[in-house]
N, CA, C and O atoms as a MOPAC input file, in Angstrom:
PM7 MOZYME 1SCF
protein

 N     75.12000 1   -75.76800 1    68.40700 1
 C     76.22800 1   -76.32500 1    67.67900 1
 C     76.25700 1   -75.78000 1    66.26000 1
 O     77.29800 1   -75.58100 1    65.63500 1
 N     75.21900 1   -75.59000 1    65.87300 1
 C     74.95700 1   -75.48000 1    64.32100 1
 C     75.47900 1   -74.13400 1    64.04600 1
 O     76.40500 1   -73.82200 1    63.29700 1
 N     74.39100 1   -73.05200 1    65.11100 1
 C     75.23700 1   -71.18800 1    65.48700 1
 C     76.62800 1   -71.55400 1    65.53600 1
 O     76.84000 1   -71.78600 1    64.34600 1
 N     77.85900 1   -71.78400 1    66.22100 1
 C     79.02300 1   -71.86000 1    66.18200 1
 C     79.95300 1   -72.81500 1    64.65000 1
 O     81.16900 1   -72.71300 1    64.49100 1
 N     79.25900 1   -73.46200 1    63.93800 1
 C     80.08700 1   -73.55000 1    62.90100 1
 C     79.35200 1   -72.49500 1    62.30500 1
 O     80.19700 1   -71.67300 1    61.95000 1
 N     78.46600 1   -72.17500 1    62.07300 1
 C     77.96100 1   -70.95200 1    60.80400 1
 C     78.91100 1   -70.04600 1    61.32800 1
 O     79.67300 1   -69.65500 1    60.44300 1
 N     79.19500 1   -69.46600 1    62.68500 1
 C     80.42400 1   -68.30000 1    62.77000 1
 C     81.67500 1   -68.78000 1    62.23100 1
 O     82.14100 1   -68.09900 1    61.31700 1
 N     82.39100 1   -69.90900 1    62.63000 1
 C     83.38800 1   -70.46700 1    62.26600 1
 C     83.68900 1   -70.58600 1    60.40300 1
 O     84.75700 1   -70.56600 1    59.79000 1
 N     82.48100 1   -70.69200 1    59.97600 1
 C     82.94000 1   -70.86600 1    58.89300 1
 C     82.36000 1   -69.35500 1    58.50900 1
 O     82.35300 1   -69.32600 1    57.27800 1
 N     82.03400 1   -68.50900 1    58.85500 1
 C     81.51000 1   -66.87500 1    58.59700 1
 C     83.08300 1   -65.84100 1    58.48900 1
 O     83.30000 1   -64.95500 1    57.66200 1
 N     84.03500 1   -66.32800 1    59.63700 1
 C     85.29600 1   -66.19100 1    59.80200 1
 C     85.96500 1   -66.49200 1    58.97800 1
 O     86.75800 1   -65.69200 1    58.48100 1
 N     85.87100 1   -67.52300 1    58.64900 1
 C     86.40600 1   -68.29400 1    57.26400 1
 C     86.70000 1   -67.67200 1    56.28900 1
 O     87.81200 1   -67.45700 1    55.80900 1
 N     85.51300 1   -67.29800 1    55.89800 1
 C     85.43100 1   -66.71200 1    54.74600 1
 C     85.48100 1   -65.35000 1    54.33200 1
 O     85.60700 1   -64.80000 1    53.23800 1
 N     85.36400 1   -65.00400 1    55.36300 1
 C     85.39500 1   -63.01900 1    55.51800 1
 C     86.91800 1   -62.92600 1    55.65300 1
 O     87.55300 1   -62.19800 1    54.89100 1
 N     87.58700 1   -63.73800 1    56.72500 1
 C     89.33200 1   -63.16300 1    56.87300 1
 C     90.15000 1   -64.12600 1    56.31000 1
 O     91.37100 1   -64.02900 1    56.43800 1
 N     89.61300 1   -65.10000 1    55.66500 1
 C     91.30000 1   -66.15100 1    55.47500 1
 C     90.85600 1   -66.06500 1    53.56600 1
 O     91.63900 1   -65.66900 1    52.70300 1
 N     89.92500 1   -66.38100 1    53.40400 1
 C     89.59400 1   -66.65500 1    52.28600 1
 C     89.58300 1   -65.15800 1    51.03200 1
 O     89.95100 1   -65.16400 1    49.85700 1
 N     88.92800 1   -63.82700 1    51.99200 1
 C     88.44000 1   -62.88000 1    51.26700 1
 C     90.34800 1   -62.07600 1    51.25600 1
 O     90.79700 1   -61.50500 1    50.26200 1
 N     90.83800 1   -62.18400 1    52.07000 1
 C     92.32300 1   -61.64200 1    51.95900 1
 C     93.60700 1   -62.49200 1    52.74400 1
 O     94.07900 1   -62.25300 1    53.85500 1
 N     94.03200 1   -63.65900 1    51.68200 1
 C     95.22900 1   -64.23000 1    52.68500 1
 C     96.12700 1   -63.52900 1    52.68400 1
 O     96.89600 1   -63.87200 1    53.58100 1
 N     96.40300 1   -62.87300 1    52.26400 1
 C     98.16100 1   -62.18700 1    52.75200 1
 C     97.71100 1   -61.39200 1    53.95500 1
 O     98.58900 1   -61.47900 1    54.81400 1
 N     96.47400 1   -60.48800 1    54.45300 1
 C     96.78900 1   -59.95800 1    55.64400 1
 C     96.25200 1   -60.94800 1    56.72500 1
 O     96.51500 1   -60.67900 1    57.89700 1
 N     95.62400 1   -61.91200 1    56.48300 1
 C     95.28400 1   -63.07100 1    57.64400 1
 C     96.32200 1   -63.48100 1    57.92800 1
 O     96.59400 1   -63.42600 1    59.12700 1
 N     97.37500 1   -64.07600 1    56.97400 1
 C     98.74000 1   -64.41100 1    57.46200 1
 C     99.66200 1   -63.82600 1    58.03700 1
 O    100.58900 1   -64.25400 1    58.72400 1
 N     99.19700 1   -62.21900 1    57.54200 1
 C    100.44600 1   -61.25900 1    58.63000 1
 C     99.32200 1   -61.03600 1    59.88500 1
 O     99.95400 1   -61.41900 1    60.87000 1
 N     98.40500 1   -60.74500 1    60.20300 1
 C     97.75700 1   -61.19600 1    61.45200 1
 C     97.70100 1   -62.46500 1    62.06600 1
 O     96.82700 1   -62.70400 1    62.89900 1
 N     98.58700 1   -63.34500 1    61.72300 1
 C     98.56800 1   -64.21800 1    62.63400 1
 C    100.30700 1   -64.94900 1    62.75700 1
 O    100.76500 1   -65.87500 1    63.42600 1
 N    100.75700 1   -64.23200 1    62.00300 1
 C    102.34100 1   -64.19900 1    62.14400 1
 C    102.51400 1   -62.68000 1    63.08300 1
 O    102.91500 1   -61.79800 1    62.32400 1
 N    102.41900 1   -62.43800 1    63.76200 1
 C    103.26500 1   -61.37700 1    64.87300 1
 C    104.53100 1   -60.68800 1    64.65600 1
 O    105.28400 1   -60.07400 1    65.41200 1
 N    104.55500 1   -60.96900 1    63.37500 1
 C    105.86300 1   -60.52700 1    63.53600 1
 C    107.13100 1   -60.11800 1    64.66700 1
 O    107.88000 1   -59.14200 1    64.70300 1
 N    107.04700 1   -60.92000 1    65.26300 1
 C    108.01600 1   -61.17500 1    66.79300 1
 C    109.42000 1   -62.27800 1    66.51200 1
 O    109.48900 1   -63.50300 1    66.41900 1
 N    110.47600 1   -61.15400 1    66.43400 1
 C    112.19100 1   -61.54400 1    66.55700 1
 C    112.34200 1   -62.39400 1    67.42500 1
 O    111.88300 1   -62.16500 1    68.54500 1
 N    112.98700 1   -63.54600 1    67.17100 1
 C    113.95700 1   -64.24600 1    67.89500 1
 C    114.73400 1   -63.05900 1    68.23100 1
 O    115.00000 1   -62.09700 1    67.51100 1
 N    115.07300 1   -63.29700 1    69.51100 1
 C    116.57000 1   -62.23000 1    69.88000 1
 C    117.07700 1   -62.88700 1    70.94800 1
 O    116.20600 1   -63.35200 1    71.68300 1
 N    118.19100 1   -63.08000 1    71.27800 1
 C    118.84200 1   -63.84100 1    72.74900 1
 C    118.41800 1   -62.48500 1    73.79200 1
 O    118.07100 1   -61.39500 1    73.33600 1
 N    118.52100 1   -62.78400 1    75.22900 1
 C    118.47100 1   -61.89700 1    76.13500 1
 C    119.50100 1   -61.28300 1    76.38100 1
 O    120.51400 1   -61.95700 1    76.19600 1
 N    119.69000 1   -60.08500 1    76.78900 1
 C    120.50100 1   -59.10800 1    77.04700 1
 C    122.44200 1   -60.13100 1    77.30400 1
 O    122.58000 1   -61.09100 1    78.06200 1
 N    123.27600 1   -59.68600 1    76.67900 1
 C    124.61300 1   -60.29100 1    77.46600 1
 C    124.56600 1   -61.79100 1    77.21300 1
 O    125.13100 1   -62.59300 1    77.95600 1
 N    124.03300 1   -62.05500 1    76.39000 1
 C    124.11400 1   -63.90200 1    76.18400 1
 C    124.35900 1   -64.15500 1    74.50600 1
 O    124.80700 1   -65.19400 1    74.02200 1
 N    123.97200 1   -63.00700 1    73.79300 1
 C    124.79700 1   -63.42600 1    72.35900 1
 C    126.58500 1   -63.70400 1    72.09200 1
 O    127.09300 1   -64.55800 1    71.36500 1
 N    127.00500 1   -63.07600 1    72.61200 1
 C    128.48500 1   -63.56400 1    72.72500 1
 C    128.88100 1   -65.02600 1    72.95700 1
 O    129.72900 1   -65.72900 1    72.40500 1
 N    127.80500 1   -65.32400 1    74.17200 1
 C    128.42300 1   -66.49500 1    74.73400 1
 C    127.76200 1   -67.37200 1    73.87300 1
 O    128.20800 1   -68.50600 1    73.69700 1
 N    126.74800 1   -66.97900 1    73.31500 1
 C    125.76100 1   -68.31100 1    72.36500 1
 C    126.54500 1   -68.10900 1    71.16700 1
 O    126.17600 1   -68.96000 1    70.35700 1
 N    127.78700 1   -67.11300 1    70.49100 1
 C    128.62100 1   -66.99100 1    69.39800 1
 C    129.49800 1   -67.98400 1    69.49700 1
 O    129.63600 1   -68.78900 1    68.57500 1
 N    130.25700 1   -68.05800 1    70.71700 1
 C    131.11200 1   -68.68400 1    71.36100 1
 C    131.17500 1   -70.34400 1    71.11800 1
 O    131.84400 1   -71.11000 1    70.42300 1
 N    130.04100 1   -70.45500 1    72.14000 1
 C    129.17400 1   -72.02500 1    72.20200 1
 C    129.38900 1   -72.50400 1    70.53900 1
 O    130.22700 1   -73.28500 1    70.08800 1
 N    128.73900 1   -72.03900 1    70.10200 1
 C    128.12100 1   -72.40600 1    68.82600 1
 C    130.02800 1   -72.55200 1    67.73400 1
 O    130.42300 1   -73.63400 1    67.29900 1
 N    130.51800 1   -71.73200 1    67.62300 1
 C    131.83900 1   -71.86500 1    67.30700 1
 C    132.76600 1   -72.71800 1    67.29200 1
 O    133.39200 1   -73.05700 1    66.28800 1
 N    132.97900 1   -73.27900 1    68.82200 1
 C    133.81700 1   -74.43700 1    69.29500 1
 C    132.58100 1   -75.72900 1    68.89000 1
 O    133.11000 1   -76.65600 1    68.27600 1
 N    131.12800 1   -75.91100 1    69.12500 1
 C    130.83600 1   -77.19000 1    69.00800 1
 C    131.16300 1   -77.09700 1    67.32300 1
 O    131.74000 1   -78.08300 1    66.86500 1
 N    130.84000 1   -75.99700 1    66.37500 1
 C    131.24800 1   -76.22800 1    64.73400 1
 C    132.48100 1   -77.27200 1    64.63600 1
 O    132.44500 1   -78.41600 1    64.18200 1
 N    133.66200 1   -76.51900 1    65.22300 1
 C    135.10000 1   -76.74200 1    65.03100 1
 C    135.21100 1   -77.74800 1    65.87300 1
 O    136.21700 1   -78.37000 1    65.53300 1
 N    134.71700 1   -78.24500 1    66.79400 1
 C    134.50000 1   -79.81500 1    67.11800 1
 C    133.62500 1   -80.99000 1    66.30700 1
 O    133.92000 1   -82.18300 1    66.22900 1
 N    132.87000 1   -80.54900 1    65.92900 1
 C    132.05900 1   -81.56100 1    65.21600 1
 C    133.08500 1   -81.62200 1    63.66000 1
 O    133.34700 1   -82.69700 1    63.12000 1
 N    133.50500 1   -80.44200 1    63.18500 1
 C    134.15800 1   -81.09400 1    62.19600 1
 C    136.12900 1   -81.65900 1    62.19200 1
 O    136.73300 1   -82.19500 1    61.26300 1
 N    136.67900 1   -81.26100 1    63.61400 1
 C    137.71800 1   -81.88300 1    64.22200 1
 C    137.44600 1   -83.30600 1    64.15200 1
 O    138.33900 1   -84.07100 1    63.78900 1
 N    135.97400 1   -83.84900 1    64.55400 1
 C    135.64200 1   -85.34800 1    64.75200 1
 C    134.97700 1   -85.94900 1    63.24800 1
 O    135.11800 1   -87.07400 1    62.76800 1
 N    134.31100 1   -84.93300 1    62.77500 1
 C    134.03800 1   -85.71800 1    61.27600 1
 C    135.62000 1   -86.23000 1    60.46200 1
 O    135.71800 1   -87.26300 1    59.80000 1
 N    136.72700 1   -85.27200 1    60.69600 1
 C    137.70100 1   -85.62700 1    59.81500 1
 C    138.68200 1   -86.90400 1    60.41800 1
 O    139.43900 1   -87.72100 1    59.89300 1
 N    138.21500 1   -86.59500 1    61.88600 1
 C    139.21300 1   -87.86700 1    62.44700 1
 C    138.55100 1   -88.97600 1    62.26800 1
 O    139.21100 1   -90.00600 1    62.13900 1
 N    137.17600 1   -89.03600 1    62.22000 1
 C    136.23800 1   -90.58200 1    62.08200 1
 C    136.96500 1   -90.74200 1    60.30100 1
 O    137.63200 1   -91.74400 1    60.04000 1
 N    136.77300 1   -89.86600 1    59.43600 1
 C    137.01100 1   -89.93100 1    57.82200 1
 C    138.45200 1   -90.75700 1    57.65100 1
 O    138.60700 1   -91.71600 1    56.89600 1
 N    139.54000 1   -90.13600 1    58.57500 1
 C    141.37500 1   -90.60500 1    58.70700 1
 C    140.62600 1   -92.25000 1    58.77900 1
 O    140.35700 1   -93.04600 1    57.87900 1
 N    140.44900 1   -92.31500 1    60.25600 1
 C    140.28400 1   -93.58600 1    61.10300 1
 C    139.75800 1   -94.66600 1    59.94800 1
 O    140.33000 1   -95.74100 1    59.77300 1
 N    138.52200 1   -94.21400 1    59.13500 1
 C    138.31800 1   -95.24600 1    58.68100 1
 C    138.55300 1   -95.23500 1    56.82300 1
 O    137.89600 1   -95.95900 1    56.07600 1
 N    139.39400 1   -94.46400 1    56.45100 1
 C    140.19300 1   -94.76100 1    55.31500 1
 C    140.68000 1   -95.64500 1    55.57600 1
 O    140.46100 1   -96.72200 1    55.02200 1
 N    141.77500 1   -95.40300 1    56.82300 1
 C    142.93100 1   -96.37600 1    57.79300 1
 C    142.38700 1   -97.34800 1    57.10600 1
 O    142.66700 1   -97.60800 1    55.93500 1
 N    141.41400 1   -98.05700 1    57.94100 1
 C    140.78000 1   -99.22000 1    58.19100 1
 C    140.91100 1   -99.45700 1    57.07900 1
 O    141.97400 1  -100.00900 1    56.79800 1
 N    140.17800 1   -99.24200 1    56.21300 1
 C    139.86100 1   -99.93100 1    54.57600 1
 C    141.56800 1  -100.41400 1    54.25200 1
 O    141.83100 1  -101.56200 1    53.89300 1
 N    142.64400 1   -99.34000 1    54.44600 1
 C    143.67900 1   -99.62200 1    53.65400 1
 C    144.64800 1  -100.57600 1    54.22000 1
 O    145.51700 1  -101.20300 1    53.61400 1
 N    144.28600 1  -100.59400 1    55.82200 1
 C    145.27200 1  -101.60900 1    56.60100 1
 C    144.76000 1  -103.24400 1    56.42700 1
 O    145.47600 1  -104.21600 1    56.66700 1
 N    143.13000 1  -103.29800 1    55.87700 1
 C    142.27600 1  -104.02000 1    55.89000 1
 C    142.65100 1  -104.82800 1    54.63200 1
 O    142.81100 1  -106.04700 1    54.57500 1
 N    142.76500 1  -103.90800 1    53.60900 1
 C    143.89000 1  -104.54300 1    52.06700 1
 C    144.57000 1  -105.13800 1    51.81100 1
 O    144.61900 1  -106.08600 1    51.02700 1
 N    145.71400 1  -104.35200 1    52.89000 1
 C    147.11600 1  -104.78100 1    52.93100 1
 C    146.85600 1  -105.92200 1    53.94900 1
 O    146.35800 1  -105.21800 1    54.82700 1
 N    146.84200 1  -106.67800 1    54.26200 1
 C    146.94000 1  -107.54100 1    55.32400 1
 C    145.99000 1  -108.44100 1    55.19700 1
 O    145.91200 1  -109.37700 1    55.99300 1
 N    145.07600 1  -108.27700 1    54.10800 1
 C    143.84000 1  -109.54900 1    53.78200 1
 C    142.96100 1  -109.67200 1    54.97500 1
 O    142.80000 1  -110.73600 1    55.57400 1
 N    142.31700 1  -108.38400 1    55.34600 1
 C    141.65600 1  -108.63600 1    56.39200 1
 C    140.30300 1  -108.28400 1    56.40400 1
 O    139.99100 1  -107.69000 1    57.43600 1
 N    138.96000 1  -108.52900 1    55.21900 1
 C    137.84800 1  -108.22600 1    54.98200 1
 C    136.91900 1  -107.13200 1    56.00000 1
 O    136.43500 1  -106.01200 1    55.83800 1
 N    136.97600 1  -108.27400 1    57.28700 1
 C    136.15400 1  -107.43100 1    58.06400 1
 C    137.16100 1  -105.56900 1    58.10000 1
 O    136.44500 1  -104.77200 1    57.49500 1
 N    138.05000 1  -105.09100 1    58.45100 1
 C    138.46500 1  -103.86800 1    59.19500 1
 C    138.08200 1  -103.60200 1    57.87000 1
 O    137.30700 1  -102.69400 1    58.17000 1
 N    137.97200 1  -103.68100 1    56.24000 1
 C    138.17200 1  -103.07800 1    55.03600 1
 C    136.17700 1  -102.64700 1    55.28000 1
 O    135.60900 1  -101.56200 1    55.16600 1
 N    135.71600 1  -103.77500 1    55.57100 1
 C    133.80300 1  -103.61600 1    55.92300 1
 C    133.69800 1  -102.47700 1    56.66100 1
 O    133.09700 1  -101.53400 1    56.14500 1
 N    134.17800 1  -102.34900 1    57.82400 1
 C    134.06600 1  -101.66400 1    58.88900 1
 C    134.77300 1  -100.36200 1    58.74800 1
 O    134.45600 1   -99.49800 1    59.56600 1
 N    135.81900 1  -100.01700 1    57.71500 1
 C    136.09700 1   -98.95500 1    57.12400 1
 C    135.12200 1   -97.90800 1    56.28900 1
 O    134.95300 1   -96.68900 1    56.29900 1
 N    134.55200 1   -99.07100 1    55.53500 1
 C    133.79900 1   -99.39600 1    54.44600 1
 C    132.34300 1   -98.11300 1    55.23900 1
 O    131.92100 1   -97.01400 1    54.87700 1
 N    132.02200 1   -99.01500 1    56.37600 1
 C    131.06100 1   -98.17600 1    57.02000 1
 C    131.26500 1   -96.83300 1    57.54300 1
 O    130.57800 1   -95.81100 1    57.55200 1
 N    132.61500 1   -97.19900 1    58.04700 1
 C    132.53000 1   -95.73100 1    58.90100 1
 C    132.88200 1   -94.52800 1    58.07000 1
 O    132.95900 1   -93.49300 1    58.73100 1
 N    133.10300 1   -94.41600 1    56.85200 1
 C    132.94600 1   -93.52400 1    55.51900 1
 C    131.69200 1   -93.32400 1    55.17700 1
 O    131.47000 1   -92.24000 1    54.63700 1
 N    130.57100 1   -94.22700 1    55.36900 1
 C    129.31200 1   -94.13700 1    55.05400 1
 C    128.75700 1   -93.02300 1    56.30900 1
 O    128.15900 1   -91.95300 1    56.18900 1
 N    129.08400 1   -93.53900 1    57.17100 1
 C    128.65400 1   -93.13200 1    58.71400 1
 C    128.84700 1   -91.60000 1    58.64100 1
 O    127.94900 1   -90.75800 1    58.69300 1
 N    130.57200 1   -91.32100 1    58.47300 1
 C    131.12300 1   -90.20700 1    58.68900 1
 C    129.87900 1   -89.12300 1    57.45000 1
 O    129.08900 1   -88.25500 1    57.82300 1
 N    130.12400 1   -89.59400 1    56.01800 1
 C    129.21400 1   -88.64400 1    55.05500 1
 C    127.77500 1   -88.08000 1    55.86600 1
 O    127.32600 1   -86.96600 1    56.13500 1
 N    127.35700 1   -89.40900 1    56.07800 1
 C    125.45600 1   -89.03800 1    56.74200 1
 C    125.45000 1   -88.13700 1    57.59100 1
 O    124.63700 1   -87.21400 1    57.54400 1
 N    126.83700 1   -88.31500 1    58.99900 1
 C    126.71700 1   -87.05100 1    59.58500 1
 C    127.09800 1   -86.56900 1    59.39800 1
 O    127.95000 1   -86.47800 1    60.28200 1
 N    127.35500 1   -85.54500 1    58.34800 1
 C    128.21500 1   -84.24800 1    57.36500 1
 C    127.06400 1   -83.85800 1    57.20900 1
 O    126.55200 1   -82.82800 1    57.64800 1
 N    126.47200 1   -84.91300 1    56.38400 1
 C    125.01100 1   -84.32600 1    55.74800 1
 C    124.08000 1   -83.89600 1    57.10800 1
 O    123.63800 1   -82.77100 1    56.87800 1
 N    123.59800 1   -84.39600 1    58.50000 1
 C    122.98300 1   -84.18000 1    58.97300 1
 C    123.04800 1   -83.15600 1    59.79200 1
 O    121.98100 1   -82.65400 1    60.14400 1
 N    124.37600 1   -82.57500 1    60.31600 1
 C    125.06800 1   -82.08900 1    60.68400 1
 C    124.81000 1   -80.45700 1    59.94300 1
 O    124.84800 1   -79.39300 1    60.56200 1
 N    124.58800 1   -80.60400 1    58.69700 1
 C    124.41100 1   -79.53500 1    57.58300 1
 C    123.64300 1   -78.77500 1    57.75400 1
 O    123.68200 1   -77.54400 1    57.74300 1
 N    122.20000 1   -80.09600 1    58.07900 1
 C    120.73400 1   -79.24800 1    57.96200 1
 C    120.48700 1   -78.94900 1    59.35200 1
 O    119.50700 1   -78.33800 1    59.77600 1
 N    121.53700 1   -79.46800 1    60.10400 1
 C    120.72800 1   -79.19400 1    61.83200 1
 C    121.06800 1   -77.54100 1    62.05800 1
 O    120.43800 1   -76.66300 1    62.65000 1
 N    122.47900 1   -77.52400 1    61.24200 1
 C    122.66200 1   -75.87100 1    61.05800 1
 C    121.90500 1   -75.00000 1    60.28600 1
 O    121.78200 1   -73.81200 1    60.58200 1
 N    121.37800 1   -75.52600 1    59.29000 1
 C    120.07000 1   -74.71800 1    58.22400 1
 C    119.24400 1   -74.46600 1    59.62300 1
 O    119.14400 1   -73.46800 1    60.33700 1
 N    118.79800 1   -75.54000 1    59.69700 1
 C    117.50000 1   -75.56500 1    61.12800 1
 C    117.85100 1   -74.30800 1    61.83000 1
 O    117.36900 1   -73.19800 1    61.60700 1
 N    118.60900 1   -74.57100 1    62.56600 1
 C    118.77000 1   -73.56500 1    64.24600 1
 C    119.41100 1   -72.07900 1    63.46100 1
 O    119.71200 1   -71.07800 1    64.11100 1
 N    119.50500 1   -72.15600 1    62.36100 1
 C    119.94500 1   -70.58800 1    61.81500 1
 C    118.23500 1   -69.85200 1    60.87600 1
 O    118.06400 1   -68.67600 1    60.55700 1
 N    117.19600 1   -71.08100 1    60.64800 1
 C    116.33600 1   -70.69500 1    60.65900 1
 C    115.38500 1   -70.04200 1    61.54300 1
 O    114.54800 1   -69.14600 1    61.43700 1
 N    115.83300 1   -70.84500 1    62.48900 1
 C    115.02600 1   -70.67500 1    64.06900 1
 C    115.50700 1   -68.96000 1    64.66700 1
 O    114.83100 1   -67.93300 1    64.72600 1
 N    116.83200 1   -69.20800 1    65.01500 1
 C    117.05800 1   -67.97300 1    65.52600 1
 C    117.09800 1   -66.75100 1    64.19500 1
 O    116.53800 1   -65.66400 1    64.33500 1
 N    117.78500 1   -67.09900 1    63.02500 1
 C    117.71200 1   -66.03200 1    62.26100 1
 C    118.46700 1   -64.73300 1    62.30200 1
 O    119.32900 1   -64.65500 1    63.17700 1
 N    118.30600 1   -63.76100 1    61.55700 1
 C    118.72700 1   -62.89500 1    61.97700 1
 C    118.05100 1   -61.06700 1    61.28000 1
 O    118.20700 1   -60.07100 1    60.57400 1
 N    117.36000 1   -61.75200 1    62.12900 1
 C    115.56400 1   -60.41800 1    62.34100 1
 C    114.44300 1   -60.69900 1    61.66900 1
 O    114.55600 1   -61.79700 1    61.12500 1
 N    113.82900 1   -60.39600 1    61.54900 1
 C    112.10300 1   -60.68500 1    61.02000 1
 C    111.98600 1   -60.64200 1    59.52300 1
 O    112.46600 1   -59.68800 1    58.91100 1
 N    111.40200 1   -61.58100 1    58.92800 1
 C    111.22700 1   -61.78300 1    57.71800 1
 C    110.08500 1   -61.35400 1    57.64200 1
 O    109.49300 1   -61.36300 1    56.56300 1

């Protein structure tokens, strides 16, 4: 037991410690995301219409619940003005989340090796 950490930490110190920048490019591979042959188009595609859907539905949830707040005003009606109230809150968070899920998956796939 004792032989195997003295290597472990012998490793240690000879490749991570004595040079990190090439331990890190030896253990980053430098290996591309790339789609398989004939499937980037369709993953252009995909990805396009769910954009222009997700923000078709962010702006109609945003209409819907202005609505609410203002029909909620006019008519002395607390709760639909609450429930307006929310779904403006609702609609922002998923704008915002919506944002980074695209940071994410454009990190992921990328576009070639850093």
């Amino acid at each position: 037991m004792t032989v195997v950490l003295g290597v472990a930490a012998m490793f240690v110190v000879r490749v991570v410690l004595a040079d990190p920048v090439s331990a890190a490019r030896e253990l980053d591979a430098a290996v591309c995301p790339e789609a398989p042959p004939g499937t980037q188009a369709f993953a252009d595609d995909v990805t396009a219409w769910a954009k222009w859907g997700v923000l078709v539905l962010l702006v109609l949830g945003a209409v819907v619940s202005l609505g609410s707040i203002l029909v909620g005003r006019i008519f002395s009606h607390p709760h639909a003005s609450r429930y307006g109230a929310m779904g403006v809150a609702v609609v922002i968070m998923v704008a915002i989340t919506y944002t980074v899920i695209l940071v994410i998956l454009d990190s992921i796939t990328g576009s070639g090796c850093t």
